[in-house]
C-alpha positions as a LaTeX table, in Angstrom:
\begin{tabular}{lrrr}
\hline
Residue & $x$ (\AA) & $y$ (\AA) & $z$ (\AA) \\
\hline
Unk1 & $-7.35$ & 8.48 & 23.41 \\
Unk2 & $-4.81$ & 8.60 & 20.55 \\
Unk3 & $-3.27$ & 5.35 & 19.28 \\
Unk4 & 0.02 & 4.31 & 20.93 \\
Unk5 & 2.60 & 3.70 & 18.13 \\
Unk6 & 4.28 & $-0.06$ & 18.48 \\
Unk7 & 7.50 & 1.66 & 18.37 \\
Unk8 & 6.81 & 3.60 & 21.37 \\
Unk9 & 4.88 & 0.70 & 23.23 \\
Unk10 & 8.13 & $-1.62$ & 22.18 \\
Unk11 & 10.74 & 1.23 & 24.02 \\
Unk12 & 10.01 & $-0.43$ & 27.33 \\
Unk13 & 11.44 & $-3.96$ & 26.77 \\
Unk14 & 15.08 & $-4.76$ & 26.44 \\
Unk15 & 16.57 & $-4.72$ & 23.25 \\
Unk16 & 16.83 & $-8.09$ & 22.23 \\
Unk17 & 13.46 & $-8.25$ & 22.75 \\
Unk18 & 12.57 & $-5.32$ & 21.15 \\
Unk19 & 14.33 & $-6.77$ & 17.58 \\
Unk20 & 13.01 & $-9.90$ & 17.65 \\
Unk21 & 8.92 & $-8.25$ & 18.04 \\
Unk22 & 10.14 & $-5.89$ & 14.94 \\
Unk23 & 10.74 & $-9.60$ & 13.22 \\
Unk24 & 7.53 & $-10.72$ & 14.24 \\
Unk25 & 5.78 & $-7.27$ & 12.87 \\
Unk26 & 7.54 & $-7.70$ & 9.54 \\
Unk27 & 5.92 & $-11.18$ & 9.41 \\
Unk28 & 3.00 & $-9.99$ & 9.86 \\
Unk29 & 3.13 & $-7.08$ & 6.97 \\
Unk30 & 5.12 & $-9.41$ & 4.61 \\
Unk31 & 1.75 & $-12.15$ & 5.16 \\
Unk32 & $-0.75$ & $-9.81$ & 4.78 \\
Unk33 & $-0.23$ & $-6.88$ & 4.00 \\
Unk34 & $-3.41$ & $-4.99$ & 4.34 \\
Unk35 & $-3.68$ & $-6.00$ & 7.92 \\
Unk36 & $-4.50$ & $-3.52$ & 10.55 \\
Unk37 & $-1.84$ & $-2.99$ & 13.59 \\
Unk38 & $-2.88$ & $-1.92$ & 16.36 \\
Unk39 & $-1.23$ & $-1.69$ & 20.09 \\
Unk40 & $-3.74$ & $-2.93$ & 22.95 \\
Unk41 & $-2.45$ & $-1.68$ & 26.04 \\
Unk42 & $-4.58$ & $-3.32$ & 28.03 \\
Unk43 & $-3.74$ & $-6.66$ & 26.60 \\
Unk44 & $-0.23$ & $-5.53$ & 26.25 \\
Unk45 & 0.20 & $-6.50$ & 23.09 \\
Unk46 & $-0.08$ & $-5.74$ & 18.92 \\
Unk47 & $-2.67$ & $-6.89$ & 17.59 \\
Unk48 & $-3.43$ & $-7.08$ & 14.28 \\
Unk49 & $-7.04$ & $-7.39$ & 12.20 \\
Unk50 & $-8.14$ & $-8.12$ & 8.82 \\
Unk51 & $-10.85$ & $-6.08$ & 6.73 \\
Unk52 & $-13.61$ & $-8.85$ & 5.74 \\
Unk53 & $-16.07$ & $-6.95$ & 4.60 \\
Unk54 & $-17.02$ & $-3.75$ & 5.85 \\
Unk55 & $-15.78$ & $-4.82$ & 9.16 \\
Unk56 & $-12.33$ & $-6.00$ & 10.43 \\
Unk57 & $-11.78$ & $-9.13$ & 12.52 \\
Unk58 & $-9.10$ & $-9.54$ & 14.62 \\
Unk59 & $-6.48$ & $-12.91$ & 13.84 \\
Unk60 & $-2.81$ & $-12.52$ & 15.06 \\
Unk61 & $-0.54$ & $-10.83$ & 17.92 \\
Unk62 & 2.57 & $-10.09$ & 18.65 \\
Unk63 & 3.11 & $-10.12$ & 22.21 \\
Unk64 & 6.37 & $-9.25$ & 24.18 \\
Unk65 & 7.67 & $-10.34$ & 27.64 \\
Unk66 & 10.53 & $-8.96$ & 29.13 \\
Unk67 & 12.16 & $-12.32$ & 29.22 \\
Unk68 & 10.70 & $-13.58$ & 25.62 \\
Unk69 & 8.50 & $-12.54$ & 22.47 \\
Unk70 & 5.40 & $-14.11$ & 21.29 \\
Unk71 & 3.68 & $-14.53$ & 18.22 \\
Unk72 & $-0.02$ & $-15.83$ & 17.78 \\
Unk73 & $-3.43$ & $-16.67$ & 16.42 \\
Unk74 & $-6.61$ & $-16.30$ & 17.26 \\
Unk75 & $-8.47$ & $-18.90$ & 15.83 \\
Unk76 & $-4.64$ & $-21.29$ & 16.11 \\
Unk77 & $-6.39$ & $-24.23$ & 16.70 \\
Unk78 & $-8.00$ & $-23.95$ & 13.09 \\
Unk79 & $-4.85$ & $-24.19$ & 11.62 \\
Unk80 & $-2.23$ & $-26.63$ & 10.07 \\
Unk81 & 0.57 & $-27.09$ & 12.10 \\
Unk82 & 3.09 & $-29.09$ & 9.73 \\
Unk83 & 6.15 & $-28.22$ & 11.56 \\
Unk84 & 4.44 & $-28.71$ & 14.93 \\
Unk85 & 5.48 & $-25.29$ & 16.27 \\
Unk86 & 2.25 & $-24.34$ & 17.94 \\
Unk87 & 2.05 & $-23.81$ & 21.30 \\
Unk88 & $-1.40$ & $-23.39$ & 23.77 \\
Unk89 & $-3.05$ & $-26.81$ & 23.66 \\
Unk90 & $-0.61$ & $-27.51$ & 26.86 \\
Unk91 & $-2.36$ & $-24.87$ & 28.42 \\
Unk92 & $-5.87$ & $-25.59$ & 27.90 \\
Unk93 & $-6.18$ & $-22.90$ & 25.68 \\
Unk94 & $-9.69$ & $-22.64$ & 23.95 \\
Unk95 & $-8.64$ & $-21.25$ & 20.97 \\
Unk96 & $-5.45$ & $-18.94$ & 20.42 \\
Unk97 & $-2.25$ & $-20.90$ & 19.36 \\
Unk98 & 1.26 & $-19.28$ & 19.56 \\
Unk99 & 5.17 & $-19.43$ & 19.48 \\
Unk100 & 7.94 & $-17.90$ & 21.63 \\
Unk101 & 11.31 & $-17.14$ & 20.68 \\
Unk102 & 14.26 & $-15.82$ & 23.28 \\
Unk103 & 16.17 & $-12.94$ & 22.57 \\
Unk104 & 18.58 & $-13.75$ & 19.78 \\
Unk105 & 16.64 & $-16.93$ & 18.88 \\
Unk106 & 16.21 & $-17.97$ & 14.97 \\
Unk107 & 12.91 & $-16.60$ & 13.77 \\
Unk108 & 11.88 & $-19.36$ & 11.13 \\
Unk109 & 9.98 & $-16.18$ & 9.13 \\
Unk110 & 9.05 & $-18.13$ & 5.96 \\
Unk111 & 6.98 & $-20.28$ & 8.12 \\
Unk112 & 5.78 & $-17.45$ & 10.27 \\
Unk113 & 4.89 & $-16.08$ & 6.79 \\
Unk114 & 3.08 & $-19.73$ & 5.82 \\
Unk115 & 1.08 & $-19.91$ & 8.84 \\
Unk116 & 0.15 & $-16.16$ & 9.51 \\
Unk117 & $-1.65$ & $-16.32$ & 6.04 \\
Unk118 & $-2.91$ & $-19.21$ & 6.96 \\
Unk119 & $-4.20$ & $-17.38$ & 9.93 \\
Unk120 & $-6.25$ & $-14.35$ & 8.07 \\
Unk121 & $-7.59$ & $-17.12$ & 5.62 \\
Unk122 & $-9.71$ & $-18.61$ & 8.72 \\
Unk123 & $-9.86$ & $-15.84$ & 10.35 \\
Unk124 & $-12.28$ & $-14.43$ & 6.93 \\
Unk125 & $-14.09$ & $-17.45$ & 7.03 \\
Unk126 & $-18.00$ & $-17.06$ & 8.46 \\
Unk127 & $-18.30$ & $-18.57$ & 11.96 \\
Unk128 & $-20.31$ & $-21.60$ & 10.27 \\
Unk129 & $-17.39$ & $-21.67$ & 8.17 \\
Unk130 & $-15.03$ & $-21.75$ & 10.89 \\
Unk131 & $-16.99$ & $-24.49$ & 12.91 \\
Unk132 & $-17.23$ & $-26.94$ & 9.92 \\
Unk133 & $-13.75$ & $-27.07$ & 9.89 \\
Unk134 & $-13.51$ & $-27.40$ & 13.77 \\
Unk135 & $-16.04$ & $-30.30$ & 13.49 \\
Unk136 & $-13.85$ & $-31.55$ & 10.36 \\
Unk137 & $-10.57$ & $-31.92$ & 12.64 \\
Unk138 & $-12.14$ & $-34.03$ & 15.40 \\
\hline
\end{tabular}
C-alpha cells in the first residue's frame, strides 16, 4: 500500500482545521528536523518517528478532529511541563500527553518547538533510561 500524503489525508477536515494541523506539522519539522512523517490511517493521525540508531522510534502526533486539532507525545508524561499545557493525566492516560487548539486558536509554536524537542530527547533515551526518569518524578 503506498503512503498517503498528509496533504491528501488533511483534504477531509474543514479548513480551519486543516491550517492549524499544517501549524502543528511545521512544529514538528522546525523541532526536529530529521523526523520521519508518516500518516496512520488507522489511527487517523500523523505520526512522526525519530532515527535512534538503525531503527526509528515513534514520539509525537498530530491528530485532527473535525471540531479541533491535536498535538502530542508519546512518552508526555516524561516530560517538563513548565507552562502546564499538557493534557491526558485527566483521562487516565498511561503515557501519551497532548494539547488541542480550536480552529483559529493561537498556536504558542515556540513552546510547541520547546517541548516537541523535548519529546525526541526521551523518546532516544533506552527504556532503562526512560524508566529512571519515570522513577525520578515520583
Amino acid at each position: 500500500m503506498d503512503p498517503i500524503p498528509p496533504e491528501l489525508f488533511l483534504e477531509s477536515y474543514p479548513p480551519g482545521i486543516r491550517r492549524a494541523c499544517e501549524r502543528l506539522r511545521a512544529v514538528v519539522k522546525r523541532a526536529v528536523p530529521d523526523a520521519i512523517e508518516r500518516v496512520r490511517p488507522g489511527w487517523r493521525l500523523i505520526g512522526y518517528d525519530i532515527p535512534v540508531g538503525n531503527r526509528t522510534r515513534y514520539f509525537a502526533f498530530v491528530w485532527p478532529e473535525p471540531e479541533h486539532a491535536h498535538m502530542g507525545w508519546e512518552h508526555g508524561i516524561l516530560m517538563d511541563d513548565p507552562e502546564h499545557i499538557l493534557r491526558g493525566a485527566h483521562i487516565n492516560l498511561r503515557k501519551v500527553r497532548y494539547v488541542t487548539y480550536e480552529a483559529g486558536e493561537a498556536i504558542p509554536e515556540k513552546t510547541l518547538v520547546d517541548y516537541t524537542r523535548h519529546a525526541a530527547t526521551i523518546a532516544a533515551m533506552s527504556r532503562g533510561e526512560r524508566m529512571a526518569r519515570m522513577l525520578d518524578r515520583d
